[in-house]
Backbone as numpy.savetxt, mean C-alpha at the origin, in Angstrom:
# Nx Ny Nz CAx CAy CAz Cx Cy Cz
-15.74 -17.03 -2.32 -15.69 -15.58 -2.07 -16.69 -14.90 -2.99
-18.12 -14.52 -2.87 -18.64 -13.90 -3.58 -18.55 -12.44 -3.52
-18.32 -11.59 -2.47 -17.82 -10.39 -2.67 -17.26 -10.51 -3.66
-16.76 -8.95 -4.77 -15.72 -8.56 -5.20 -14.57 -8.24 -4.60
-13.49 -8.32 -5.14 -12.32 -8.42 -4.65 -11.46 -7.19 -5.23
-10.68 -6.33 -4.78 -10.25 -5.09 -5.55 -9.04 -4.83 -4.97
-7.65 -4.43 -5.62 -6.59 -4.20 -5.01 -5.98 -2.64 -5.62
-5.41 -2.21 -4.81 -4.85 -0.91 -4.69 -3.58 -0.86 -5.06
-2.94 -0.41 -5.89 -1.52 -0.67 -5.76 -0.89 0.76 -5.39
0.55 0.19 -5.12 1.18 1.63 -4.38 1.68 2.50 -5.32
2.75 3.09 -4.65 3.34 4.38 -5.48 4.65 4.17 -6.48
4.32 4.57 -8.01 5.24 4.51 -8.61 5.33 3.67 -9.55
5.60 2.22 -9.07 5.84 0.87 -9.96 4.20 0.68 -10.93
3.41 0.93 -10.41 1.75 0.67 -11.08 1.78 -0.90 -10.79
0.43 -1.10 -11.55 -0.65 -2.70 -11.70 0.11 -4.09 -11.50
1.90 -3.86 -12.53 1.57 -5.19 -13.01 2.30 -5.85 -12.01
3.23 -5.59 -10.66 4.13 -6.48 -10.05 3.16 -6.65 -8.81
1.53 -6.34 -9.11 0.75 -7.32 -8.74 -0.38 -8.27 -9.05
-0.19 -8.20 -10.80 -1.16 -8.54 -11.58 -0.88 -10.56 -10.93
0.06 -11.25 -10.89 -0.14 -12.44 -10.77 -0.68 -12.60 -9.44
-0.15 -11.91 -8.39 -0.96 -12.12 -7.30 -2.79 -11.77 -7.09
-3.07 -10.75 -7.65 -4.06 -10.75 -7.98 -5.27 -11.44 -8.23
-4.52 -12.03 -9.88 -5.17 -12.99 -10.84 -4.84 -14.28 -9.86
-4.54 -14.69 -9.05 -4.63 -15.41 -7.87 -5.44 -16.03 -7.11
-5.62 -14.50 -6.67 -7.14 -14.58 -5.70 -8.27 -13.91 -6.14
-8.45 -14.39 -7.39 -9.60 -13.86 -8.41 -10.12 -12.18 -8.28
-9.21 -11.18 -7.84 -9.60 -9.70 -8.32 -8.71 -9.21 -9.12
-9.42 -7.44 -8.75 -9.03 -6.81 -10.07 -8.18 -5.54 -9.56
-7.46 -5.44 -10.23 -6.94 -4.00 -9.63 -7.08 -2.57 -9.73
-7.68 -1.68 -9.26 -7.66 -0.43 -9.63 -6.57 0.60 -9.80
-6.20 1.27 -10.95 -4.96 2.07 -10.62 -5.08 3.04 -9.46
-4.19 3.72 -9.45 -4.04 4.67 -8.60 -4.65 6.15 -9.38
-5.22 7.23 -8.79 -5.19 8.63 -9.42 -4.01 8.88 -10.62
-4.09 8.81 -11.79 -3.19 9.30 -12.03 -2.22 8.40 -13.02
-2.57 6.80 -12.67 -2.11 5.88 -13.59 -2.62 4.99 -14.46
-2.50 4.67 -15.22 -3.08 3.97 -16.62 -3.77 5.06 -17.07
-5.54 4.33 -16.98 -6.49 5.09 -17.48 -7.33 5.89 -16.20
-6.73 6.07 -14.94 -7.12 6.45 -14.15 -7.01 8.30 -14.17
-8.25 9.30 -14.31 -7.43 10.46 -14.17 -6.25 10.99 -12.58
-5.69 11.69 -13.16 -5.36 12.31 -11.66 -5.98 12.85 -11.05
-6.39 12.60 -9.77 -7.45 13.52 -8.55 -5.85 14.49 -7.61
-5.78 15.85 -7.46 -4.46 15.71 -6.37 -4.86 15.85 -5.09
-6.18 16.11 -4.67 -6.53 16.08 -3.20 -6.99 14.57 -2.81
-6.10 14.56 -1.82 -6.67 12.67 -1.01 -7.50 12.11 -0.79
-8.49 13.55 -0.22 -9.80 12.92 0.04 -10.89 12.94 -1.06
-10.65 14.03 -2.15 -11.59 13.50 -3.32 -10.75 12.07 -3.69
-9.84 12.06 -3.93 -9.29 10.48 -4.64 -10.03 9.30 -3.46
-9.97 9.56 -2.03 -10.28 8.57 -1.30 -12.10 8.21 -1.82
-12.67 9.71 -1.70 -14.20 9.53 -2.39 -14.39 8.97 -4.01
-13.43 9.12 -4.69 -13.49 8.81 -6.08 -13.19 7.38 -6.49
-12.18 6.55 -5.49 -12.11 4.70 -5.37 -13.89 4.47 -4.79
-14.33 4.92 -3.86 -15.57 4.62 -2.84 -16.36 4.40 -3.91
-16.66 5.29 -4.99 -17.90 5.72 -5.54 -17.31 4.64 -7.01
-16.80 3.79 -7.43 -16.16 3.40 -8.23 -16.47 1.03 -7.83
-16.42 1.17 -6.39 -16.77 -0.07 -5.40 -18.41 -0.28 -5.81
-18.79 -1.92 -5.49 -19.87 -2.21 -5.34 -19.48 -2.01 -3.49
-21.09 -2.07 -3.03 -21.10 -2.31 -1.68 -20.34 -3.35 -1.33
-19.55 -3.30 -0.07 -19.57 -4.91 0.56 -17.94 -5.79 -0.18
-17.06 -4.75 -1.08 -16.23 -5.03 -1.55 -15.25 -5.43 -0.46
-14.18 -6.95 -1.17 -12.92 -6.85 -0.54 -12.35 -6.16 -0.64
-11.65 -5.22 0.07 -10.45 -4.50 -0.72 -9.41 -4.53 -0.16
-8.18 -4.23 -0.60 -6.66 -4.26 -0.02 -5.93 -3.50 -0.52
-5.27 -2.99 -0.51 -4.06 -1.62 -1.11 -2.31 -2.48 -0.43
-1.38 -1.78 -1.20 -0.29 -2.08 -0.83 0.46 -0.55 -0.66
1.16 -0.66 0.32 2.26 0.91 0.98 1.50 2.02 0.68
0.90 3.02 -0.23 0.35 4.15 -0.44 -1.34 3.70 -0.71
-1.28 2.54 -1.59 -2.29 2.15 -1.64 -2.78 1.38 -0.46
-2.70 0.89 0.42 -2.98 0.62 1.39 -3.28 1.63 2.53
-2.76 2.75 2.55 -3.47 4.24 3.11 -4.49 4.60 2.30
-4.67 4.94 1.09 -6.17 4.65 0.44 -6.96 3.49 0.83
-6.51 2.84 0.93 -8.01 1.67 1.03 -8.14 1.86 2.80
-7.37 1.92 3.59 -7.84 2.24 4.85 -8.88 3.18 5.21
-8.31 4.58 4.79 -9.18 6.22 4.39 -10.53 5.68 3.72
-10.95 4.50 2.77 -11.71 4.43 2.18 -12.76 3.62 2.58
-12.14 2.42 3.47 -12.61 1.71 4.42 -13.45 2.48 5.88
-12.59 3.32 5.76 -13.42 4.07 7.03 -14.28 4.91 6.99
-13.98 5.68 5.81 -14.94 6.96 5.34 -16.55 6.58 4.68
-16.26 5.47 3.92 -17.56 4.56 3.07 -17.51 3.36 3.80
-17.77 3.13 5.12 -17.93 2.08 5.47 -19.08 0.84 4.96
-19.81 0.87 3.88 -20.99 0.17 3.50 -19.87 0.01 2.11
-18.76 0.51 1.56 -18.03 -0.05 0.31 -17.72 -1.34 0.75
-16.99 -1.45 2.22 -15.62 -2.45 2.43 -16.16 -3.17 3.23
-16.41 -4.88 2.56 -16.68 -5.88 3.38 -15.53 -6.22 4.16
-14.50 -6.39 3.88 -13.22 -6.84 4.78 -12.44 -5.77 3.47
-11.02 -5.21 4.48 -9.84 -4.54 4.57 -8.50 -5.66 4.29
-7.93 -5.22 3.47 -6.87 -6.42 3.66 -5.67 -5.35 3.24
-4.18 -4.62 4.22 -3.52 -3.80 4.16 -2.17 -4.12 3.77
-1.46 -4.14 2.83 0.05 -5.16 2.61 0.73 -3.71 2.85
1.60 -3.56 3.83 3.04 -2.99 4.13 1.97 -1.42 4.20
1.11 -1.35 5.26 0.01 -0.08 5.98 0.97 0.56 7.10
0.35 1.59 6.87 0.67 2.96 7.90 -0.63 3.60 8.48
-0.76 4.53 9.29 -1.33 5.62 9.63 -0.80 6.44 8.46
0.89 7.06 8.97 1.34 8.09 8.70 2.81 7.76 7.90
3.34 7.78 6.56 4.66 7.78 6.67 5.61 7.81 6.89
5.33 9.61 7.24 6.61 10.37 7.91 6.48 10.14 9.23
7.28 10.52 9.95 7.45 10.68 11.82 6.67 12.09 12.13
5.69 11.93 13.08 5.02 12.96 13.57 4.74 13.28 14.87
4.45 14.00 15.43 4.42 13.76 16.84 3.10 12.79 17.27
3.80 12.05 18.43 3.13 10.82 18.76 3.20 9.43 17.70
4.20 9.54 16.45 4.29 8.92 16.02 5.44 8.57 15.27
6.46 7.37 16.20 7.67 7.88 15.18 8.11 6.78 14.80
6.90 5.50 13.81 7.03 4.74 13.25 7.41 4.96 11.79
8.19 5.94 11.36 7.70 6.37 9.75 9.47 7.09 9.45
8.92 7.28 8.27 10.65 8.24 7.71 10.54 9.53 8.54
11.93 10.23 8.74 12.09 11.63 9.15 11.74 12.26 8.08
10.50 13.45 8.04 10.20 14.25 6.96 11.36 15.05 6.23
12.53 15.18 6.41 13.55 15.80 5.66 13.70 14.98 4.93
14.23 13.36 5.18 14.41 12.21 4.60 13.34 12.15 3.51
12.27 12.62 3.44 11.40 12.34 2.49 11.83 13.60 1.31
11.81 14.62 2.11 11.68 15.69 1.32 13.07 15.81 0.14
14.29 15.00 1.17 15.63 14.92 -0.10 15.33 13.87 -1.27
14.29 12.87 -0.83 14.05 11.84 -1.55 12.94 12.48 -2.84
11.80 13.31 -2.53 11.28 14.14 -3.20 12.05 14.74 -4.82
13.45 15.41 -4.00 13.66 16.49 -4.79 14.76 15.39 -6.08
14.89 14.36 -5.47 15.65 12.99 -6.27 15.14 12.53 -7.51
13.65 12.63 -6.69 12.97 12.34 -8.10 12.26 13.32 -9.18
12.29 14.52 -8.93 11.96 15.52 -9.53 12.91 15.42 -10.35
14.57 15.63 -10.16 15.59 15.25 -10.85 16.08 14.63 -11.84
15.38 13.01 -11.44 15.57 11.98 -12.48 15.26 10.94 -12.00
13.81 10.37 -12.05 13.15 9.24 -11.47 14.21 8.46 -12.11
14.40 7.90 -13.23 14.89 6.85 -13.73 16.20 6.37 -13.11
17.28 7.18 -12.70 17.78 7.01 -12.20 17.32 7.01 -10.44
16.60 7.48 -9.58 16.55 7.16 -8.42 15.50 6.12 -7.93
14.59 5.46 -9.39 13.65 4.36 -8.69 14.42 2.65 -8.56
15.24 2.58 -9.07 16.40 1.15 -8.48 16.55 1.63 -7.09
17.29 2.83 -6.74 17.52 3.12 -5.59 16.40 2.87 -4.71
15.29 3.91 -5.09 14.04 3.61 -3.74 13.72 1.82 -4.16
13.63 1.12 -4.99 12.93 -0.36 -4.72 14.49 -1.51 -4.05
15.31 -1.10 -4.21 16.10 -1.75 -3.73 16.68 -1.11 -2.29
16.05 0.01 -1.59 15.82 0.43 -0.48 14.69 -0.31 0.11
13.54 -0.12 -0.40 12.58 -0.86 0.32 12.52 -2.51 0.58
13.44 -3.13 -0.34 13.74 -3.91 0.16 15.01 -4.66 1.23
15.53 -3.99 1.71 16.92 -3.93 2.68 16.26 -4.64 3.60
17.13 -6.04 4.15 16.55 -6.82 5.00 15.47 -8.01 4.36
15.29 -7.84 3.63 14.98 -8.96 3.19 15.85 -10.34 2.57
15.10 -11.24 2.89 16.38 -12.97 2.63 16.64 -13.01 0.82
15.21 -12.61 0.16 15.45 -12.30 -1.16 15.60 -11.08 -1.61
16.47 -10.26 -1.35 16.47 -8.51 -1.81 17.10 -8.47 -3.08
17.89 -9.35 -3.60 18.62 -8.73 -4.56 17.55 -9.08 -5.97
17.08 -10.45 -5.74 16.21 -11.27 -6.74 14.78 -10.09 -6.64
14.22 -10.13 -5.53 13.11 -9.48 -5.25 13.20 -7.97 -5.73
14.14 -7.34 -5.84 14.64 -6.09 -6.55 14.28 -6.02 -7.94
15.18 -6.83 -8.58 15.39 -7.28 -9.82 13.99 -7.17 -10.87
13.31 -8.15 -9.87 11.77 -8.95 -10.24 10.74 -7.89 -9.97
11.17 -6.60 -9.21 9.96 -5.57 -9.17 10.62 -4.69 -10.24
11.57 -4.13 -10.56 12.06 -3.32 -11.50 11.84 -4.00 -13.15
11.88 -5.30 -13.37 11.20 -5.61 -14.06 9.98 -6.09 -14.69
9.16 -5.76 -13.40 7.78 -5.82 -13.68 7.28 -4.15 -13.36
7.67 -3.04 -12.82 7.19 -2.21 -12.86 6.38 -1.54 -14.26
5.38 -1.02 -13.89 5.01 -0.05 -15.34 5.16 1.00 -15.50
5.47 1.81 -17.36 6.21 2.63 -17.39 5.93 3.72 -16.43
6.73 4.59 -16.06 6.46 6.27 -15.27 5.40 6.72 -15.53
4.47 7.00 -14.48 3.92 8.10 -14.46 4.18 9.30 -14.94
3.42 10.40 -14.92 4.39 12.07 -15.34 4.74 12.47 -13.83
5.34 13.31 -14.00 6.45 13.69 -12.99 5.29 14.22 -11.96
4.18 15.20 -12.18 3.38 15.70 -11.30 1.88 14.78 -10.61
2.15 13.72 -11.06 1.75 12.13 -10.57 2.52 11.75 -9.66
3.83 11.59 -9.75 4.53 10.98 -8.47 4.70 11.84 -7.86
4.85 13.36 -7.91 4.73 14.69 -6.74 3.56 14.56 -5.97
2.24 14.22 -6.66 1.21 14.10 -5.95 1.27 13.22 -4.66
1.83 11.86 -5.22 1.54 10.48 -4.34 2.96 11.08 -2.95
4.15 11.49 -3.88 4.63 11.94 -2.62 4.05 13.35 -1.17
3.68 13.70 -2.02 2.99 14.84 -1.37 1.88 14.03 -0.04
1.52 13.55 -0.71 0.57 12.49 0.26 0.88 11.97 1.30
1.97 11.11 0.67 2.73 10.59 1.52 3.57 11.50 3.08
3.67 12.26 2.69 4.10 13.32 3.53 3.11 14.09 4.37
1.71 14.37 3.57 0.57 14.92 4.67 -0.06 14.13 5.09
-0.18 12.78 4.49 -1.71 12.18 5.03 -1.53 11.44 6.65
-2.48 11.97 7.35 -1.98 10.99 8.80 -3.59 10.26 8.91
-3.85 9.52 8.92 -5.08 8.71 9.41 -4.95 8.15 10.36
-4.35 8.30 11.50 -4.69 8.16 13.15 -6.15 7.98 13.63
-6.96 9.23 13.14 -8.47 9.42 13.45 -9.02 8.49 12.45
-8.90 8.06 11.72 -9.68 7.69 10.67 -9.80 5.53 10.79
-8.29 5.11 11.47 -8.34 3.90 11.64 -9.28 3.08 12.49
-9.87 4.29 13.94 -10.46 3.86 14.57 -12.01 3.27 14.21
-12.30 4.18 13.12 -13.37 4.10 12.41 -13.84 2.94 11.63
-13.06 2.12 11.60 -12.74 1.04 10.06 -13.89 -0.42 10.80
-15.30 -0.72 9.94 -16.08 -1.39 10.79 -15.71 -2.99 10.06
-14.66 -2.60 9.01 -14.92 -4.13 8.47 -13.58 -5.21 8.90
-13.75 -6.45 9.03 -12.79 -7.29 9.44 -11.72 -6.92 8.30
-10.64 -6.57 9.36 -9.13 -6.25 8.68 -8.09 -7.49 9.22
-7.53 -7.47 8.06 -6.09 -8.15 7.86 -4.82 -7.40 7.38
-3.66 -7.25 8.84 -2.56 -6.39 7.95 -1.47 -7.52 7.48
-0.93 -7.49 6.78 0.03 -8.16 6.36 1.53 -7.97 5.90
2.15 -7.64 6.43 3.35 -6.99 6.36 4.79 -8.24 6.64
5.92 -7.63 5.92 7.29 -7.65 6.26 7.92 -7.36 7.46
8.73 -8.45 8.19 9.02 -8.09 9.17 10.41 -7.16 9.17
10.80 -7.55 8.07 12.13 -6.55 8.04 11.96 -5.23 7.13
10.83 -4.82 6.72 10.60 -3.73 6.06 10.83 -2.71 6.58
11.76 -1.63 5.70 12.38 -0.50 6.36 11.96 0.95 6.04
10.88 0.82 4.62 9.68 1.61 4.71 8.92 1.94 5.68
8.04 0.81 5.69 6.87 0.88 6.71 7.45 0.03 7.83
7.83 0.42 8.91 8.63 -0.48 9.65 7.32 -1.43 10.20
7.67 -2.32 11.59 7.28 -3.17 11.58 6.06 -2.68 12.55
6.90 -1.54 13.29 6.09 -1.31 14.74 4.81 -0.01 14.27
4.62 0.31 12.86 3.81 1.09 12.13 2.60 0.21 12.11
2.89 -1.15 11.42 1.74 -1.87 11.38 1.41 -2.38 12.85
2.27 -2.64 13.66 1.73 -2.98 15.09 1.07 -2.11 15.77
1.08 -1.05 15.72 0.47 0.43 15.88 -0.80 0.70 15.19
-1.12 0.39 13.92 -1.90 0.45 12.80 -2.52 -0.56 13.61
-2.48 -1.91 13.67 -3.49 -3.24 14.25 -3.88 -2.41 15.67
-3.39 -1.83 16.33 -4.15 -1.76 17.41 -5.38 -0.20 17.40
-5.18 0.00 16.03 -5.99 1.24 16.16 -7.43 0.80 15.73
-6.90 -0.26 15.02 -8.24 -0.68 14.17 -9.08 -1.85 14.85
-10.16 -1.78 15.45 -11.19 -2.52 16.27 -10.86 -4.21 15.35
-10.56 -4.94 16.01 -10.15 -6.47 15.88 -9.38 -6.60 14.89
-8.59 -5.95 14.85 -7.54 -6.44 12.77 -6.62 -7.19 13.94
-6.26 -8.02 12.55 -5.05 -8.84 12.90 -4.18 -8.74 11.91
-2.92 -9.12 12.28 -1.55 -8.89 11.74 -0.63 -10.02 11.76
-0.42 -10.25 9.92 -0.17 -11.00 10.13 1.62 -10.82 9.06
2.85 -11.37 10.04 4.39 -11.16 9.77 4.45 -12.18 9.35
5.29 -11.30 7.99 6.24 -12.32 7.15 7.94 -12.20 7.65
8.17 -13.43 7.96 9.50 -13.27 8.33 10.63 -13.25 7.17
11.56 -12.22 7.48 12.21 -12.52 6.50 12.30 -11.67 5.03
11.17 -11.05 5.44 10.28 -10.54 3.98 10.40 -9.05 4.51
10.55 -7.94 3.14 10.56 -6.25 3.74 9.72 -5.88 2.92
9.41 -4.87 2.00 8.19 -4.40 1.66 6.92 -4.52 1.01
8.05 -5.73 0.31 6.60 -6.49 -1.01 6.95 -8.03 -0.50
6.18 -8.33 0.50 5.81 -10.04 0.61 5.02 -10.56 -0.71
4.31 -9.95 -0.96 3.49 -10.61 -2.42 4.92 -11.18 -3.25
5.89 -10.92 -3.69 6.95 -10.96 -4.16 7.79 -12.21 -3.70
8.40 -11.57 -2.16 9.51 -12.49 -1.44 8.69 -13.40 -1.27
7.78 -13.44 -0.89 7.03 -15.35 -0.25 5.94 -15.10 -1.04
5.27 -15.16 -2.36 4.16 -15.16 -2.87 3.42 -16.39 -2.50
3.80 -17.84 -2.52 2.35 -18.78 -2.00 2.35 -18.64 -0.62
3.09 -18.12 0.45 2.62 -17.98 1.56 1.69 -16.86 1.81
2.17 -15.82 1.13 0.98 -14.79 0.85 -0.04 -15.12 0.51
-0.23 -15.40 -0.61 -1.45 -15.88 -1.41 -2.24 -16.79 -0.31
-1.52 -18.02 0.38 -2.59 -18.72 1.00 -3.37 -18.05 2.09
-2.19 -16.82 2.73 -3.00 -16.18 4.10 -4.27 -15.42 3.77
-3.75 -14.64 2.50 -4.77 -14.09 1.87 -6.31 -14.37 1.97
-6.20 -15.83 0.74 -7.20 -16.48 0.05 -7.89 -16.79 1.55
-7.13 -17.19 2.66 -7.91 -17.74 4.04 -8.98 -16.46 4.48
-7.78 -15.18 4.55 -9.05 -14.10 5.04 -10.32 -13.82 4.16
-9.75 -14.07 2.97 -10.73 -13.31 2.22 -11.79 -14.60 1.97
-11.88 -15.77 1.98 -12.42 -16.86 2.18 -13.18 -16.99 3.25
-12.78 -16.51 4.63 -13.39 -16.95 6.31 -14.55 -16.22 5.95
């Protein structure tokens, strides 16, 4: 693989409950707006321009759940960044919208919002042991992301990513995407359901999709060497 290789991580947990998978398949991870040493951007599309301009040409890249709507947006918009797309637990759209009602009911988001304004600490067990419901390892796989998460963000960091989460629809934007994509998702994931990414593969000119059975939001996690090998194959071909 001589490309570079670059991963996105999602909302909340940060870097490290994908640093071994990663260090895996020899890349690196970029935070998100807002985490580690990353500043906060709060508009999407400067943050989507601010990963672009940050890429060599011709990069792998992959994002997971929020981060994986960035690297799509980023894939399509800088098409000369993204040699191949690689999407773990991708959407268009989060929420349910019209013409699209693969995603949460936006109230559902918005009570979940005001949860964490409240008291992340207490409601992030809840959301990671939500996102995993349906999975064969949920309770272990829970466990193992709550203890690899990194510390909190500030509170107007995770308002941002939710906020996002709630406006961003990239419908228009998937069609656009010129580089060979791979989605990779949970079949029992109750986040991003299943028929989001089946929806997502058909927007995007030849992606393929590829189900983990068994597995709900973080396959890197529940089946890590089956991951890892599908991976290393795309990003290898």
């Amino acid at each position: 693989m001589s490309a570079p290789f670059v991963f996105l991580p999602g909302w909340c947990v940060g870097r490290t409950p994908l640093k071994a998978t990663v260090e895996a398949l020899g890349g690196r991870i970029i935070d998100l707006p807002g985490y580690g040493e990353s500043p906060l951007i709060s508009d999407f599309d400067a943050a989507v321009d601010d990963i672009a301009a940050r890429l060599q040409p011709g990069t792998a890249l992959a994002g997971w759940s929020l981060g994986a709507q960035l690297a799509l947006a980023v894939a399509a918009r800088h098409p000369d960044k993204v040699g191949k797309l690689l999407l773990v637990a991708g959407t268009t759209s989060f929420v349910q919208r019209d013409g699209w009602p693969h995603g949460m009911p936006p109230a559902m988001l918005a009570e979940f919002a005001a949860g964490i304004a409240a008291d992340v600490e207490a409601m992030l067990p809840r959301f990671v042991g939500g996102f995993n419901r349906g999975d064969a390892r949920a309770k272990a796989v829970t466990v193992e992301l709550l203890k690899l998460a990194d510390p909190r963000p500030s509170g107007e960091v995770l308002t941002t990513g939710l906020n996002w989460l709630r406006d961003v629809d990239l419908r228009v934007d998937a069609p656009r995407v010129q580089a060979p994509t791979l989605l990779m998702h949970g079949a029992a994931d109750p986040l991003m359901p299943l028929a989001a990414a089946e929806a997502l593969a058909a927007l995007i000119p030849g992606a393929r999709l590829a189900v983990f059975a068994d597995c709900a939001h973080a396959p890197f996690i529940s089946s890590p060497d089956d991951f890892v090998t599908q991976a290393r194959s795309f990003l290898n071909d």
